[in-house]
N, C-alpha and C positions, 0 to 999 in steps of 0.2 A: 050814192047808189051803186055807181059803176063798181066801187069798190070792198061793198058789199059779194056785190055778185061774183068777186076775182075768190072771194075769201070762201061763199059758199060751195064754190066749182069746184076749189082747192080741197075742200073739206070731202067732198062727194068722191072726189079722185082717190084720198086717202082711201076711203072706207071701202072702195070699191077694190083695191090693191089689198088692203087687210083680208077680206071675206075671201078673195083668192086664193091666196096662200092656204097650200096645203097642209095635212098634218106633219108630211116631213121635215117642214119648215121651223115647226114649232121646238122649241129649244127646248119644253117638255116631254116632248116623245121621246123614247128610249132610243137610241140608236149608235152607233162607233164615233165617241168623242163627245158621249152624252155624260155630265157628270156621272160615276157610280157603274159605267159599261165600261167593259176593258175592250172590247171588238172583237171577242170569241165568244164561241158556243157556249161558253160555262158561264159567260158571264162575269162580274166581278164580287168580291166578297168586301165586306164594309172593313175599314184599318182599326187593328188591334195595335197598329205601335205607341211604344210608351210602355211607361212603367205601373203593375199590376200588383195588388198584394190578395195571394193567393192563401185559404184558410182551410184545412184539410180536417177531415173527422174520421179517422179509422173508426170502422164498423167490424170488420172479420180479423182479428190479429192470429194468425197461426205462427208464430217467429219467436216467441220464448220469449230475452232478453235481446233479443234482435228487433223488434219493434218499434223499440225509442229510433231504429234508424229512419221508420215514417218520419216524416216534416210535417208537423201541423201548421205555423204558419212562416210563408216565405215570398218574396219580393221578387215578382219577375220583371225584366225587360226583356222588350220583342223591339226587334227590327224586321219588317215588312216590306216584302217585294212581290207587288201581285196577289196571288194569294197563301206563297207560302211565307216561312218566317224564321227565325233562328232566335234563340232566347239566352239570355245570361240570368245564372239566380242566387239570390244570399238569403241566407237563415235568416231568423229576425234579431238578431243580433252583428248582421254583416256582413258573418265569412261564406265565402263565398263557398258555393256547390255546384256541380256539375248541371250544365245549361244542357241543350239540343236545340230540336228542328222540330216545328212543326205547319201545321196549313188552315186554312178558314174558306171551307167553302159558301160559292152565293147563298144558300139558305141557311147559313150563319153555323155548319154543326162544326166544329174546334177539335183538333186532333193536335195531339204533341208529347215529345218523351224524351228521355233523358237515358244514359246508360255509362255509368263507371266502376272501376273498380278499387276496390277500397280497401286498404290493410287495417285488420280490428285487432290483430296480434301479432308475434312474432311468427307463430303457426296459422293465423286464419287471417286468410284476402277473400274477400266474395267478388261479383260480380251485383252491382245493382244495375237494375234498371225500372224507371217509371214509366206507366204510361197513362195518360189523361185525355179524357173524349169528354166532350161538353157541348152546348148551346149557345151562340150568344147573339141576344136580342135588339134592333134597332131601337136607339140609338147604342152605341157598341160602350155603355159603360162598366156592364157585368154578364161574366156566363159563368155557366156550374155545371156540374155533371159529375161523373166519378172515376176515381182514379186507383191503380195495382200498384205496387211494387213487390217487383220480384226480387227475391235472394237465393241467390247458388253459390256454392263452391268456385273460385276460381281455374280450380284444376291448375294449381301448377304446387310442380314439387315442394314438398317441406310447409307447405303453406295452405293447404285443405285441410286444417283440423280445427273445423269450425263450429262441434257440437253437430248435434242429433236433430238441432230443430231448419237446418238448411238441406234439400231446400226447401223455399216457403214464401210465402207470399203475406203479406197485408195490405187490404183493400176500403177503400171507403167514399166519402162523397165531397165535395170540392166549393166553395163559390171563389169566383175572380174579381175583385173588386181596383176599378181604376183610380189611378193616384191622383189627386189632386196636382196642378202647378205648382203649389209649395211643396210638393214631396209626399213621400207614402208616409205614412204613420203606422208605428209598429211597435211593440214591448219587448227589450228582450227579453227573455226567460231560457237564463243558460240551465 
């Protein structure tokens, strides 16, 4: 009996220390050093790192035979620190193209861009650059949204004679789909 009553007291004690405890305590409240909060104002944005294959649809092509320089589809990796990121990207065929910077804030909207310049002849170098705003929804497997690329002139001597149709833009709509463990899966089509 005595030993009963050592075990009820014990149990009463518990419950009584559990109902105390406040909500700070609770490992579910949101707070600095809570999974998913960085300990600022902004908060933290959910991890995009890892490898992405990213599927582009040109909708507006103003670029002539400049166009084909859209990427319809291509493989990114992001490395994430916080909430911004830096990215490397290959065609779906490999070779590699010019990566960038971009950020993911707490409410998940995805910003990032790309900008190089490119010899397309002995007379014409442009200037590209991409830029892509998207969403991406928890659990962070896919976001979409739409993306520009612009084409200029690179202004530099001997090498600005790049046709009538720069500069110019083609613009269209995006999804980001995350790679498997085994690796992204992709077609080339040179």
């Amino acid at each position: 009996m005595e030993a009963r009553r050592a075990v009820c007291s014990a149990l009463t004690l518990c419950a009584l220390l559990l109902i105390g405890c406040g909500e700070d305590d609770d490992p579910r409240s949101p707070g600095v050093g809570s999974p998913g909060v960085a300990g600022t104002s902004m908060g933290s944005a959910q991890s995009l790192d890892g490898s992405w294959v990213i599927t582009s649809d040109p909708e507006n092509r103003n670029c002539g035979p400049l166009n084909a320089l859209f990427e319809t589809v291509t493989v990114m990796t992001i490395v994430q620190a916080g909430n911004d990121f830096n990215f490397t990207m290959v065609d779906n065929c490999g070779t590699s193209i010019p990566g960038g910077t971009g950020s993911i804030d707490p409410g998940g909207t995805v910003r990032f861009g790309t900008e190089a310049n490119r010899s397309l002849t002995s007379t014409c170098r442009v200037l590209l650059s991409e830029d892509w705003t998207g969403f991406a929804q928890i659990p962070t497997d896919e976001f979409n949204g739409s993306n520009v690329l612009s084409i200029v002139n690179s202004h530099q001597p001997g090498q600005d004679d790049c046709g009538q149709s720069v500069p110019c833009t083609v613009s269209g709509s995006f999804i980001a789909e995350r790679c498997p463990r085994s690796g992204c899966n992709v077609t080339c089509t040179p």
